[in-house]
N, C-alpha and C positions, 0 to 999 in steps of 0.2 A: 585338621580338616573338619568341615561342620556337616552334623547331617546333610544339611541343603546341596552343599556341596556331591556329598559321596552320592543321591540320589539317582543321578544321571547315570554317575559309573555301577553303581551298584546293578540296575536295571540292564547296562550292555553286557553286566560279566554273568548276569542268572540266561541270556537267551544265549548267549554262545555257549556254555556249560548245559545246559539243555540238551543241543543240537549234539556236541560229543558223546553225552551218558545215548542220546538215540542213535548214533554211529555206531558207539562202542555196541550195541543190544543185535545188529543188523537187523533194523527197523525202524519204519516211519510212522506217525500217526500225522497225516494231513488233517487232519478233523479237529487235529488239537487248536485251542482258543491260542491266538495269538498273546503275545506279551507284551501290552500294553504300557510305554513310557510315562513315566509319570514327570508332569511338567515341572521345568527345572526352576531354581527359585532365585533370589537379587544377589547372586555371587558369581564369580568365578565357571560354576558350573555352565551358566548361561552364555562365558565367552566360548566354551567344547562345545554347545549346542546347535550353537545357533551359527550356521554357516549357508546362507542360500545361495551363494555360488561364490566366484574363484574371485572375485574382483569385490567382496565385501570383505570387511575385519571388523571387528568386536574390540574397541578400546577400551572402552572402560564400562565397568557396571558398578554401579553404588546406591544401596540401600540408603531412603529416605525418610526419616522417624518422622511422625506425628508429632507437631508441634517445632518443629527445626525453621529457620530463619534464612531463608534462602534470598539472594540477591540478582535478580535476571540483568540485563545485557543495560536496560530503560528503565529497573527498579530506582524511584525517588527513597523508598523507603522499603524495609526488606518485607519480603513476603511470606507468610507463615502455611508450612505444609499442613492443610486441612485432613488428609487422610497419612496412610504408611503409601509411601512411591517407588519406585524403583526407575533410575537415571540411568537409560545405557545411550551409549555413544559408540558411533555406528562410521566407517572413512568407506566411500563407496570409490571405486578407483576407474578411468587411469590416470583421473588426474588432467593435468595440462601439458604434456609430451612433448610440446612446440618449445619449450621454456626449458634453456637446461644450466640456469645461472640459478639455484637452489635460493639464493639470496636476494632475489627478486621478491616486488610483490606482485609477481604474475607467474610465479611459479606455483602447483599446488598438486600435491599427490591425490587430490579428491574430491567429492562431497561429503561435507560432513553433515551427520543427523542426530540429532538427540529426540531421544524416544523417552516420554512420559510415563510411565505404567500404575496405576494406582493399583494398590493389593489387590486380591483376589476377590475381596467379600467387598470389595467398595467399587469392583469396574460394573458401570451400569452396560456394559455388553456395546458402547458406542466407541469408535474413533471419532477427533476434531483435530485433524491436525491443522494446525496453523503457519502462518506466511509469516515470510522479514519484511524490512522496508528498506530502502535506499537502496546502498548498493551490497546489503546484505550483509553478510562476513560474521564473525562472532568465534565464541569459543567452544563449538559443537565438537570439535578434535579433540581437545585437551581435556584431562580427566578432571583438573580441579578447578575448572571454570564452566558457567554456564551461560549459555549462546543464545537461549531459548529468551521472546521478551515477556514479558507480564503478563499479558494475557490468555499462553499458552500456560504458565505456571496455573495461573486463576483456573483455566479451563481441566489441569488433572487437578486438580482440588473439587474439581465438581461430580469427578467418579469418571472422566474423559479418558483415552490412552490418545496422546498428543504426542504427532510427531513435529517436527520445526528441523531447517538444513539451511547453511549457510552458502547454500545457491554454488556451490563446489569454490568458493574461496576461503579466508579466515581472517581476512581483513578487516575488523568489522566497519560499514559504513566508508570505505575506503575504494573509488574508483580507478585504484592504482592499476588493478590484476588487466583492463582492459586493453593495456598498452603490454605488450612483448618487450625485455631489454633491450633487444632492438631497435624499436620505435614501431614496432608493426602491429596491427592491430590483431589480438587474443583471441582467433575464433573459436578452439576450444573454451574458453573462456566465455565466452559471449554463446556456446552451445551449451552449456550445462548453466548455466546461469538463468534464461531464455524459457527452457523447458526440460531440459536433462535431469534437474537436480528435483523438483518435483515429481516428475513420475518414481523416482527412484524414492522419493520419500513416503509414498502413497504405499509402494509395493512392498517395500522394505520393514514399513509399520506394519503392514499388515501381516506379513510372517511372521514376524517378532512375535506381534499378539498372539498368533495363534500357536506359536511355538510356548509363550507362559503363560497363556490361560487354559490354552490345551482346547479350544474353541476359535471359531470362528467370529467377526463380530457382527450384530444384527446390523447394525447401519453403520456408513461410513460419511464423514462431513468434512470439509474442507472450508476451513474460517481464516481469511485475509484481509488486511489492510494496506492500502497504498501498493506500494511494490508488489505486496504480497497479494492483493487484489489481481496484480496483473497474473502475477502465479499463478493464480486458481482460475481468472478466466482463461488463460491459456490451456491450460487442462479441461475446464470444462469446451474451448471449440476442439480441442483435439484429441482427448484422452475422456471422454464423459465417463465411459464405465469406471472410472478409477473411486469414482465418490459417488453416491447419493444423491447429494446436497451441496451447496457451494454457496456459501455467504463472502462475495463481493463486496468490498467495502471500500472509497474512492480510489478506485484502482488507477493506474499509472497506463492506462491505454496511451496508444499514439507515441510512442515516446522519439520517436523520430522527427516527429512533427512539436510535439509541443516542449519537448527538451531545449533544444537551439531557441525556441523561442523566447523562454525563458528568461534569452540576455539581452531583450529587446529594447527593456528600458535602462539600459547602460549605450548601447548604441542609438536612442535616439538622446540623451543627455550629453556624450562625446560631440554627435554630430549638428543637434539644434543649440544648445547652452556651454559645449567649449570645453565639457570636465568630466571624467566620468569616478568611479568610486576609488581611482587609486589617488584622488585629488579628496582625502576623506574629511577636512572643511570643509566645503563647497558641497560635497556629497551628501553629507550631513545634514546639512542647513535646507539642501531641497528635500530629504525625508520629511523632514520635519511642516515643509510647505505642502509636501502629499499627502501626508495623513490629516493635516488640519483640510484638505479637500475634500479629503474622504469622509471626513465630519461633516462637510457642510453638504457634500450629495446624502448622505442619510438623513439629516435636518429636512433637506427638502421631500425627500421621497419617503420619508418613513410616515405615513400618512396615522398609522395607526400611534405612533411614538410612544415605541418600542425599546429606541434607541439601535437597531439593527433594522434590516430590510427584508419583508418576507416574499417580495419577489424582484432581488437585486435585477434580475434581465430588464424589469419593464421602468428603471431608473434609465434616465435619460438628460442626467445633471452634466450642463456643459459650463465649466469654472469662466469661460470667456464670456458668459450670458450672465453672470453674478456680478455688478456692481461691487459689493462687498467684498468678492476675493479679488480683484485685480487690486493693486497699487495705486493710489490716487493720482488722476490723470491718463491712467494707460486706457488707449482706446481697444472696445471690446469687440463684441457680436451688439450692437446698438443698444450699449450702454458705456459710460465710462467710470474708470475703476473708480473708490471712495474709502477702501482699504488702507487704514493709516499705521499698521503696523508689518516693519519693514523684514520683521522673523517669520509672519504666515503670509501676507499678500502675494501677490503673483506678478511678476511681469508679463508680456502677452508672449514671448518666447517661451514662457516656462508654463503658463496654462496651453498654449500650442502641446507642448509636450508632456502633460498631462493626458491631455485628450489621445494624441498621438498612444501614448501606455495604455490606455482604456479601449481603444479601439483594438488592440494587437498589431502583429510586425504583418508589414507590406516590404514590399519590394524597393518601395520608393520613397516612403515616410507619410504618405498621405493616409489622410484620414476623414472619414464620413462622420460626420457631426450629425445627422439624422438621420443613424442607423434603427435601425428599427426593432424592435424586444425580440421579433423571433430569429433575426439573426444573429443579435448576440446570445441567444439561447443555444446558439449549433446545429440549429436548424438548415442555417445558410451561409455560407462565407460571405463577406461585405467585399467592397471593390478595392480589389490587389490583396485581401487580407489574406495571410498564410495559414493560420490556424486563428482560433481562439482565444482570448484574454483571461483576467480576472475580473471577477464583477465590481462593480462600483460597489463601495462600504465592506469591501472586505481590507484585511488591513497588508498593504504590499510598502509600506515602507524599506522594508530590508530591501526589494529591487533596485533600490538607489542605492543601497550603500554595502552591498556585496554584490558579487560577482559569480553566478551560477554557469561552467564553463565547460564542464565534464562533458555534454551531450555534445555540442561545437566541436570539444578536438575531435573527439572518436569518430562525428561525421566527417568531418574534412581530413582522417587519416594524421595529424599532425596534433602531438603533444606536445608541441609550443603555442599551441592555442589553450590550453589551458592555464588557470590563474593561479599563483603563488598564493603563501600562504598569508599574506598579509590585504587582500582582495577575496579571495573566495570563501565562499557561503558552507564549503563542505570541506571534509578531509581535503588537501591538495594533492594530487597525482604526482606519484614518484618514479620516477622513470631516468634510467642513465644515458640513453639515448644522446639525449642533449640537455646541457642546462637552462636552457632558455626556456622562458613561460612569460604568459602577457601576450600573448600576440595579438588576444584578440580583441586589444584595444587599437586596432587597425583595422577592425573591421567596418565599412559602413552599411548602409541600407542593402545593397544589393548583396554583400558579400555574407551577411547572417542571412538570407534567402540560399544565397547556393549551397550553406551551409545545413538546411531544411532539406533543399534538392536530392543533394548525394545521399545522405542519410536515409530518406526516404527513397529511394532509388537501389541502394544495397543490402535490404533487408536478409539479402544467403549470407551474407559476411557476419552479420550481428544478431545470428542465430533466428531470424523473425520473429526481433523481441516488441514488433507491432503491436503482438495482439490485439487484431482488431478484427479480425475474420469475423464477417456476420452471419455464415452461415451453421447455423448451429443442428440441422436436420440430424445426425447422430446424436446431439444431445436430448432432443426429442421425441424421437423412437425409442430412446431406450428407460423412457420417462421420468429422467432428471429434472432437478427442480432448482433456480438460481433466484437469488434474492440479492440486490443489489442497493447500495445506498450511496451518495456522496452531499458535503457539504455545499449549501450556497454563498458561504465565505470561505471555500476553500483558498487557502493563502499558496499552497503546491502544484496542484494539476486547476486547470482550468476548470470547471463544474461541466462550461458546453462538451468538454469531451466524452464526457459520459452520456449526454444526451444524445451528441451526432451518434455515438455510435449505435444505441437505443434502436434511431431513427435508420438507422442501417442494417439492423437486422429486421428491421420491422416490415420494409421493403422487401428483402431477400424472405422471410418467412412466413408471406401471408398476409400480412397486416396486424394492425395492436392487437386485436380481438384475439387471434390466434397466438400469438408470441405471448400475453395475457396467461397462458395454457401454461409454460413450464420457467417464467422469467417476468419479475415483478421489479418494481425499480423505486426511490423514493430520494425527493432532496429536500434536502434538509433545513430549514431558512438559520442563518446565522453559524452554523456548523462549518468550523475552520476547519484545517488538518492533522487529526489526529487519530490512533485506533484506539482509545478510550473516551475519546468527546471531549473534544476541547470545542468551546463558542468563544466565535470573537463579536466583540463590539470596542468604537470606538473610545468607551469611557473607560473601558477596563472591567466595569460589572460584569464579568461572564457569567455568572450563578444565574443572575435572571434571565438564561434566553434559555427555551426549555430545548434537551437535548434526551434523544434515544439512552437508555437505560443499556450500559456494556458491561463486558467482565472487565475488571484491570487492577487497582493499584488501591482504588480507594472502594472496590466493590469486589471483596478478593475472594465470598462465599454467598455469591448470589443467587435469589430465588429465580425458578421460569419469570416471575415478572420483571424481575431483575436483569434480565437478560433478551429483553424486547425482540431485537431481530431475529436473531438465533432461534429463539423460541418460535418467532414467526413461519422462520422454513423448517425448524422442525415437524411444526404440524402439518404443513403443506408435503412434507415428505413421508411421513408415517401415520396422519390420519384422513390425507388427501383434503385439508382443510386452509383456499389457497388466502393467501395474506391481504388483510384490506387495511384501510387508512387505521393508523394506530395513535392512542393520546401520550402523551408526550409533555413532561414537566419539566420546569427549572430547577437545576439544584437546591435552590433555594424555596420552590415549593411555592413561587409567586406567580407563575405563568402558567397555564396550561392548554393545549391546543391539538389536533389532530396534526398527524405530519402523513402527506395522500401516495398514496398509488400514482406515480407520474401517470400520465399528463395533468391528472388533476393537483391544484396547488393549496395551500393553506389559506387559507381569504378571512378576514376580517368583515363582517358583517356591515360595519361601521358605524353601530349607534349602542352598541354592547358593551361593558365592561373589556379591555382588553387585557384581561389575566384572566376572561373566565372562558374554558373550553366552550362553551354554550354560545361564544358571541362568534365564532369560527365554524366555518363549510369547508367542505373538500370539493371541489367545481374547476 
């Protein structure tokens, strides 16, 4: 047994032996100084110690040496421990109760959390804990596995105690757990998933911490991406005291609404062109004609040429109005095509259904060719439109040739609407229920609408994994501070969604000027979907489109500069110093440009250099 170890017991057997020898005297001294615990250290001991109620256990604890080679859940390459750590792993119960086939993957005795702790003389007095993405899962239970992704590891290397929980399943990235053996939909499941598994990760870090550092901590952060964005904004509309701060990063709002949509451009492919992606010739062959569209609307609109788009919304490339992309002969928008190459040109069915993808899913397949920049901004729904799209020059090839299906079964209650593994875009749903899968290449126009409908209509059943409530009045009395960001090529959630909902709280709290006061927002031109920065462009050059400065994989011991956003609501949170337009480089150190405070956007002056910050306003 190692000192560290015996510290804990040693400390309970001197205060009971105490209390005896003043028994045995028949005598008390209340005056006497209490016997202060001394905090227990990265062994064993800490699993005796650390108990804050009946429904937690202590799986595993393991000490982390300085200089070890650690591999997270989305490590490309391993990540090296900057300080000494300590790894405890934490099963928060009851689990999923509704489920009683063990062998399920919708069964689960928990949430699981793994807790970060850098040594004593390296914690800068801060928690960050951080968020999953997808559908979460990982190996936060298991003692020889780690669940945690990259940028929580990067973040206790920076002196962080970082908590991370795989949303109460351990599947990782697996939307199995949502469906019951039965076929019935997981609302345990979809409760702790939702909001259950984060507050418990908030509270949970924070006794830990103060059980081994034997302190409290000065501030507490919460840093998420995508899924994990939704995580954190759902805590900050409902839980604000839980954190300080809250770095939002293209959160996964709406997911009822913009989930099902998702499979829009497979149902208008089935229904206008005859095939959809389990036809994966055909499937193929039109990726390859949408991304070469995608080229030619950034050609057109990239005025600064850039090779990306720095205000995709106000692009308004219609492939029908291009001579060049139609097929030679096909009649267009009052031109006729001229397009002699039979692998990119377009038939007018297939630019129809281009545009159709562009506009987003309706009801009926129709689509407004002279939408206007601020409604596909999210400002306003266009006519019949259900939700939101992707912008033009972000790159959505894979819509044609996978099949994104998870959010469709779970709305319409039937996991035979979900896609097998030889079509879908994601782990595929396993479920004994029934074997059938595919259904929902049956679906037409109206029936991925009613599919939007119910979804958005049964938010009690799937926990009100909305999050979209704009009223944030608790989070601003109690002077919390959010910082927000999402790409303008984001290729997963739509970018308007982060705006509408902006534009929803903005309403409900006063107006910009006021919501300005505890919630900043920023988008990002060319910024695909990533939580370390990924940029798309057409060519492949990502290095040249400059992108926010993050923790992660290739930036694993960053300075504050190095760490742009974060940094930003740091100060806003501990020196009341609030966040304004910030410069922003390419990896490669060719571009440089301010990235604004929404509403204002990045502009190009137009007679400037465009790689020099100088020839760019924020307006």
């Amino acid at each position: 047994m190692t000192h560290t170890t015996l510290r804990p017991l040693l400390g309970a057997a001197m205060t009971v032996a105490t209390a005896a020898l003043l028994s045995a005297c028949g005598t008390t001294k209340p005056d006497l100084p209490a016997v202060v615990m001394p905090p227990p250290g990265c062994d064993d001991g800490l699993k005796t110690a650390f108990k804050p109620d009946a429904l937690t256990t202590v799986v595993s604890v393991r000490a982390v040496k300085k200089g070890e080679k650690l591999i997270a859940v989305d490590s490309p390459a391993p990540i090296t421990a900057a300080v000494d750590l300590c790894l405890v792993k934490l099963l928060v119960g009851p689990g999923f109760t509704a489920e009683k086939d063990k062998t399920a993957r919708s069964y689960s005795e928990g949430i699981g959390i793994e807790v970060w702790l850098p040594a004593p003389a390296q914690w800068n007095d801060r928690i960050r804990n951080y968020g999953g993405g997808g559908w979460v899962g990982g190996g936060h239970r298991v003692p020889d596995q780690i669940g945690s992704k990259v940028p929580a590891l990067v973040n206790a290397n920076l002196g962080y105690a970082v908590g991370t929980t795989d949303a109460g399943q351990p599947w990782s990235q697996d939307g199995s757990f949502t469906f019951l053996s039965n076929g019935q939909i997981n609302r345990e499941g979809f409760r702790d998933f939702s909001w259950r598994a984060m507050v418990e990760q908030a509270v949970k870090t924070k006794a830990l911490v103060k059980l081994y550092y034997g302190r409290t901590q000065q501030f507490a952060y919460y840093d998420g991406h995508s899924q994990g964005g939704r995580q954190g904004l759902k805590v900050a509309q409902e839980y604000p005291e839980l954190y300080d701060g809250y770095m939002i990063a293209q959160p996964a709002i709406s997911i009822p609404s913009f989930g099902p949509t998702g499979l829009y451009a497979q149902v208008v492919m089935k229904t206008d062109l005859g095939y959809n992606a389990t036809d994966k010739p055909r499937a193929t062959a039109f990726a390859k004609k949408l991304n070469e569209t995608t080229a030619r609307a950034v050609a057109q609109c990239d005025q600064a040429k850039l090779g990306f788009l720095l205000d995709p919304f106000s692009c308004s490339y219609n492939p029908a109005r291009d001579a060049a992309a139609l097929c030679a002969g096909v009649a267009g928008d009052g031109v006729t095509g001229s397009g002699a190459d039979p692998a990119v040109c377009l038939s007018r069915p297939e630019a129809d259904a281009i545009n159709k993808i562009w506009y987003g899913a309706t009801r009926d397949g129709r689509f407004d060719a002279n939408q206007s920049a601020a409604a596909r901004s999210g400002l306003a729904l266009g006519d019949g439109q259900l939700w939101w799209t992707f912008t033009r020059g972000t790159g959505i090839g894979g819509l044609a040739t996978g099949a994104g299906t998870d959010n469709v079964a779970t709305a319409l209650q039937d996991v035979r609407y979900a896609a097998d593994a030889s079509v879908t875009r994601a782990a595929p749903i396993l479920n004994t229920s029934t074997p059938e899968r595919n259904r929902w290449t049956q679906l037409g126009y109206a029936g991925l609408a009613e599919a939007v409908d119910r979804g958005v209509a049964q938010q009690e059943l799937f926990g009100h994994l909305a999050t979209d409530n704009p009223d944030l009045r608790k989070l601003r009395d109690l002077g919390r501070k959010v910082v927000m960001y999402n790409g303008l090529a984001d290729d997963a959630i739509p970018p308007a969604t982060a705006i509408h909902y902006l534009d929803r709280v903005q309403a409900r709290m006063g107006g910009h000027a006021e919501v300005q006061k505890f919630l900043r927002m920023y988008m990002v031109p060319g910024m695909a979907h990533s939580s370390q920065g990924r940029a798309h462009t057409v060519s492949g050059q990502n290095n040249t489109v400059p992108m926010p400065m993050l923790p992660g994989n290739a930036n694993q011991t960053p300075t504050r500069a190095q760490d742009q956003m974060f940094s930003a609501l740091q100060d806003w949170v501990e020196r009341g110093v609030a966040p304004e337009d910030m410069l922003i480089t390419s990896r490669d150190g060719s571009v440089s440009y301010p990235v604004c405070v929404y509403p204002k956007k990045t502009t190009w002056n137009g007679t400037g250099s465009v790689k020099l910050a100088s020839s760019y306003t924020c307006q």
